[in-house]
N, C-alpha and C positions, 0 to 999 in steps of 0.2 A: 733143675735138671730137665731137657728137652732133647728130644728126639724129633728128627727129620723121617716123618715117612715121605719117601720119595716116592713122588707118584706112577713110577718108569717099570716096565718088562713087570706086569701085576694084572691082574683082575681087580675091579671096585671090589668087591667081594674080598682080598686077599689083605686091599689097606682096610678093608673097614675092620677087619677083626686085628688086624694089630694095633689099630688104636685103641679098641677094647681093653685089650691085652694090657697095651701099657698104660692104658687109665689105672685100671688092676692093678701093675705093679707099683704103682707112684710115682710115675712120671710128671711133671710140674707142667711141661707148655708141648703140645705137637706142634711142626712144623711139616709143613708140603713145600715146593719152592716153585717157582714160575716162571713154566719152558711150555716149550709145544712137543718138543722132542726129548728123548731122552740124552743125557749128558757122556751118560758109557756103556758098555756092553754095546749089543745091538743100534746105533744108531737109529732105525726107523723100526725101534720095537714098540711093544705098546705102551699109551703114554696118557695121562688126563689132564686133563684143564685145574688150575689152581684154586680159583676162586669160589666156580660151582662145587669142586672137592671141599672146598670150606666150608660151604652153605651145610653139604650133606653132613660133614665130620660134628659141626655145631650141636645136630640135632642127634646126631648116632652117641654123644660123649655128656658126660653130667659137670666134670669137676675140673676136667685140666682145661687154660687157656689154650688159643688157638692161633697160627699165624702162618705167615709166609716166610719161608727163607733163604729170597726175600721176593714180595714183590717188584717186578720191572715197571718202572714208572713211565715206560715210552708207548707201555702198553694199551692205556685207558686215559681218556679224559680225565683231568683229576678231578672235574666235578663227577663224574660218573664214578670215580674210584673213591670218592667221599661216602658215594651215597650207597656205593655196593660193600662198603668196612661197617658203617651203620647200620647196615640190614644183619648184617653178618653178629652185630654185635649186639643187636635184640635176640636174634634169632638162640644164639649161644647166651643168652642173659648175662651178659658183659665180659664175654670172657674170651672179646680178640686183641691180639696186639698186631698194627698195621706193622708189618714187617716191608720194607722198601729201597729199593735202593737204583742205580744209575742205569744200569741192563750191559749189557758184556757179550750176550751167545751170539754171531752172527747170524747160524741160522734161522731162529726165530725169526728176526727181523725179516730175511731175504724171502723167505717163504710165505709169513705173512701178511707183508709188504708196508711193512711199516720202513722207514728210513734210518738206517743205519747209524749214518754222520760221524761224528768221534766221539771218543770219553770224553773232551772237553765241553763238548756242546751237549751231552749227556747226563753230564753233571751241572751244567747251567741250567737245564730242563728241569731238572731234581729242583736244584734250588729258587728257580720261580713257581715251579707247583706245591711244593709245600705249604706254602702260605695259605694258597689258594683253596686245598684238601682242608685247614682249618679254620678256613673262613666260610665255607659248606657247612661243614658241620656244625657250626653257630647258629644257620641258618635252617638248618633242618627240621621238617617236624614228622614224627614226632626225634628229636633232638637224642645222639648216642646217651646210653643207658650208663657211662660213666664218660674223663677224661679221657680216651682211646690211646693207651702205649704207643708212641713211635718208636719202629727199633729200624737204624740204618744200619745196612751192611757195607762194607768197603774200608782201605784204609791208606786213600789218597793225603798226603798230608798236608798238602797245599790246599785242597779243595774241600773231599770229602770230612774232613775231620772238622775242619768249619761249621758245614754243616751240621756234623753231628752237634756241635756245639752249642747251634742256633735253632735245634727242629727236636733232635729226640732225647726219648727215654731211657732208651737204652742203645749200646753200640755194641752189632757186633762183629768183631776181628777175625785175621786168621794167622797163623805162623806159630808158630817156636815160643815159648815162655818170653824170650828176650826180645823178639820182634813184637809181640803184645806188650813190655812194658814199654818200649821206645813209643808207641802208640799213645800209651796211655799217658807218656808223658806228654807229646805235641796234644792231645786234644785237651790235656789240663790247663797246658796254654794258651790254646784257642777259647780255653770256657774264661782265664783269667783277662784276655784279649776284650772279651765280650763283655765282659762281665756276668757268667754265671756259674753258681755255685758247681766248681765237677762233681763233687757228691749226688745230684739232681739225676746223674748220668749213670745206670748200671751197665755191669762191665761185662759182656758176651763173646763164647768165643768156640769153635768147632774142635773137637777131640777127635783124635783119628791114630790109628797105630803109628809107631816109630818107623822110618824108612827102612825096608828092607824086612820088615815085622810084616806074617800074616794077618787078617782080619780075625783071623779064630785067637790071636794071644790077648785077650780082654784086659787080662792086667796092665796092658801099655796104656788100654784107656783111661784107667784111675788113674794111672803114673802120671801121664798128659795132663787129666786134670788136676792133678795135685800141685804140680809145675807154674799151671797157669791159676790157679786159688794163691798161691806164692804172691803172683806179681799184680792181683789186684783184681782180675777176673771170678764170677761170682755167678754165672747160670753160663752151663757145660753143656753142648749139643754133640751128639749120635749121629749119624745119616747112616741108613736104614733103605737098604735096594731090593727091590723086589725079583721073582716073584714069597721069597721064603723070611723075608724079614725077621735075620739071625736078632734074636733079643739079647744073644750072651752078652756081649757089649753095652746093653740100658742097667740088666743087672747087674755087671760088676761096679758100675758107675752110682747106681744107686746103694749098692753096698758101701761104697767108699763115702757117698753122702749122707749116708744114715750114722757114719761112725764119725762123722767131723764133731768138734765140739759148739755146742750152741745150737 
């Protein structure tokens, strides 16, 4: 079970006590994701940085993992984003998962001047720095404190699920029960393509109210997740907007995981 605190319209002050919060209630992995701006509400409301959010969350948190959802890989050198996942992952005593994926928001790009280009060339990117992220980390000393989770985000089918194929840990999706298992079947293709195990791959994927459903009906988020537990999916993620970080939605979701069986 994971929760997205979104780092957007908040005080440090306002995520750092909700990640308290949900370390307290039993939350499994936080998540922050990585923008410069915020995705809704206010456009140029307040907003923080991803990675330095992680350094500080590492140290503010004792027991849940930690990650991105997801990092933008057009962001950073991927030697330099080797070497800033490894610091991250002493720092938390091994408790990050490189969360990563192709990048999408134009603004970021435009504003911080990084180059845009296309999804395709985006996802090319992805797929030659990966390597490269774990051929750093070989090299590193002192050297990450375990194997470091890759978790990709996206669910290109021609491309991206490839990749997930070939790079990570875990994958995670987004859509409807039925559009996650269609998913789940091309990347089992692409792992038997490849040859490797898909069991190797955990199955991730974002919960969110049914269309037309407020945010306050929490029970659609068990429902959602229950849906997506069905069709193969196995760590259930929250996003969580500040400034008031409603937790109705962590707890009904953790109720509904506390009662599954096993």
């Amino acid at each position: 079970m994971g929760a997205q605190v979104q780092p957007q319209h908040a005080a440090y002050d306002d995520m750092r006590r909700a990640c308290a919060r949900l370390e307290e209630l039993g939350v499994d992995v936080l998540f922050t994701w990585d923008h410069f701006f915020p995705l809704y509400g206010d456009p140029d409301g307040a907003h923080f940085e991803c990675w330095t959010t992680l350094a500080a969350w590492a140290e503010a948190t004792e027991r849940v993992e930690l990650g991105a959802l997801v990092t933008c890989n057009s962001y950073r050198n991927p030697q330099l984003l080797a070497d800033m996942a490894r610091t991250v992952d002493h720092i938390s005593d091994g408790r990050l998962i490189l969360g990563i994926g192709s990048g999408w928001f134009e603004r970021d790009y435009t504003e911080y001047g990084y180059e845009f280009g296309t999804a395709v060339g985006r996802l090319d990117a992805l797929a030659r720095d990966l390597p490269l992220i774990e051929a750093r980390w070989a090299r590193l000393n002192p050297p990450p404190t375990r194997d470091i989770p890759v978790l990709i985000g996206g669910g290109g089918e021609r491309k991206t699920l490839r990749i997930v194929a070939e790079h990570a840990d875990i994958w995670h999706g987004f859509g409807d029960a039925a559009t996650v298992a269609r998913k789940h079947a091309v990347l089992d293709e692409w792992c038997a393509t490849l040859g490797r195990d898909p069991r190797e791959i955990e199955r991730s994927a974002g919960v969110s109210p049914k269309p037309g459903r407020l945010p306050e009906d929490v029970e659609d988020y068990a429902a959602g997740a229950q849906e997506l537990y069905d069709v193969g999916t196995r760590l259930f993620t929250v996003g969580l907007s500040g400034p008031d970080y409603d937790l109705g939605p962590v707890r009904d979701l953790l109720a509904w995981r506390d009662a599954m069986p096993g």
